[in-house]
C-alpha positions as CSV (number, residue, x, y, z in Angstrom):
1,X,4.1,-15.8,-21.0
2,X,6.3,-15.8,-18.1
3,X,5.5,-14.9,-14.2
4,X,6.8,-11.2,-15.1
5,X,5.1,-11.0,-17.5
6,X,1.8,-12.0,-15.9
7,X,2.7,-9.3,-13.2
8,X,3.9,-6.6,-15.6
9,X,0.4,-7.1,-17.2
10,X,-1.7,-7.2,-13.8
11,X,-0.1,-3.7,-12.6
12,X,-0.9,-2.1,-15.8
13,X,-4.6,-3.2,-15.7
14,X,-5.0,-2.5,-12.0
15,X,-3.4,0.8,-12.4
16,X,-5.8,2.0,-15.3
17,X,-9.0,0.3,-13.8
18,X,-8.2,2.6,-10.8
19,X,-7.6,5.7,-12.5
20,X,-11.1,5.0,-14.1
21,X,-13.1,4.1,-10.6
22,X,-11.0,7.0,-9.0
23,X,-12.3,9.1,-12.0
24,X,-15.7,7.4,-11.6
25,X,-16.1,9.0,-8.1
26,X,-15.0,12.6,-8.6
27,X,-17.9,12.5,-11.4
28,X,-20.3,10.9,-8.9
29,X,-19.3,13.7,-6.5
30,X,-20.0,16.2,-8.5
31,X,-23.0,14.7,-9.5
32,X,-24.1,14.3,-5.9
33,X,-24.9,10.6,-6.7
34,X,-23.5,6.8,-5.4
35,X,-19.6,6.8,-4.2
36,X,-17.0,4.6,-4.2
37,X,-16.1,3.8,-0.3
38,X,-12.6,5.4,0.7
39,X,-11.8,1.8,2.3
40,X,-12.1,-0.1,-1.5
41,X,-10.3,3.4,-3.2
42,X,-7.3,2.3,-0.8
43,X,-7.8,-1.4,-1.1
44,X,-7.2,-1.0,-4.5
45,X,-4.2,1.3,-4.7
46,X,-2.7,-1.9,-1.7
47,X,-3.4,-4.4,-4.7
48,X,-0.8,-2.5,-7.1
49,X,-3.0,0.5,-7.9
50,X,-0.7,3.2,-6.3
51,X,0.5,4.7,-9.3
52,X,-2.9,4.9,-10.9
53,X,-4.4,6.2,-7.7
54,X,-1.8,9.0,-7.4
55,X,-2.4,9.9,-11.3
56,X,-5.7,10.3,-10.8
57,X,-5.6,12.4,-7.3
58,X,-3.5,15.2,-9.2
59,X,-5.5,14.5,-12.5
60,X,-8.7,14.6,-11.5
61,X,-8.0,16.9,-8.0
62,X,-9.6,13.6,-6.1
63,X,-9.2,12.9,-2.4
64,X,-6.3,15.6,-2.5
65,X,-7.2,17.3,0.7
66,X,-8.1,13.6,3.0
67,X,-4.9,13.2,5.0
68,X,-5.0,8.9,4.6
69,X,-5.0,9.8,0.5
70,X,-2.1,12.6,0.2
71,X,-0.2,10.4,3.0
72,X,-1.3,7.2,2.6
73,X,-0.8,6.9,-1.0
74,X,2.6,7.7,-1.3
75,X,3.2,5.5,1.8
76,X,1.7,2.5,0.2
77,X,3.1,3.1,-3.2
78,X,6.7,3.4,-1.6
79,X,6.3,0.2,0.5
80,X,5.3,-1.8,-2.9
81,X,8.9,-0.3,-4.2
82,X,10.4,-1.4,-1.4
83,X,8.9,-5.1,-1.4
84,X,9.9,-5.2,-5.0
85,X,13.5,-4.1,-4.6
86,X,13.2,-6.0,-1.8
87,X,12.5,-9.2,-3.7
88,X,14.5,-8.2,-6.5
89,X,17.9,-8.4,-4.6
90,X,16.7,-11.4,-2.4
């Protein structure tokens, strides 16, 4: 397995395990129980989950109305584009 491969494979796992913890917390919202701190929901969409963390805002209606989340999301998820385009034509 090659190094794009490696990375191919990292974003698809990071990208579902944070549709599931960003699924995880609407549930323990709504159950009124434990939540996942909003510093570690946007740690992980800055380690490659951006994708899976915008899936799961407009799936699950999550974090849709916090300014950092609608804005901040989209903001990191276009700055990972970048880097990789950026890399890409380097």
């Amino acid at each position: 397995m090659n190094m794009h491969e490696i990375f191919y494979w990292y974003l698809a796992i990071i990208n579902i395990v944070v549709l599931v913890v960003y699924g995880g917390d609407k549930l323990f919202a709504k159950l009124d129980s434990w939540r996942v701190p909003e510093k570690v929901l946007l740690l992980l969409a800055l380690l490659g989950g951006s994708i899976g963390a915008l899936l799961a805002m407009q799936v699950f209606r999550h974090k849709t109305r916090h300014l950092k989340f609608r804005y901040g999301v989209p903001v990191i998820l276009l700055l990972q584009v970048a880097g990789l385009v950026y890399l890409h034509w380097k």
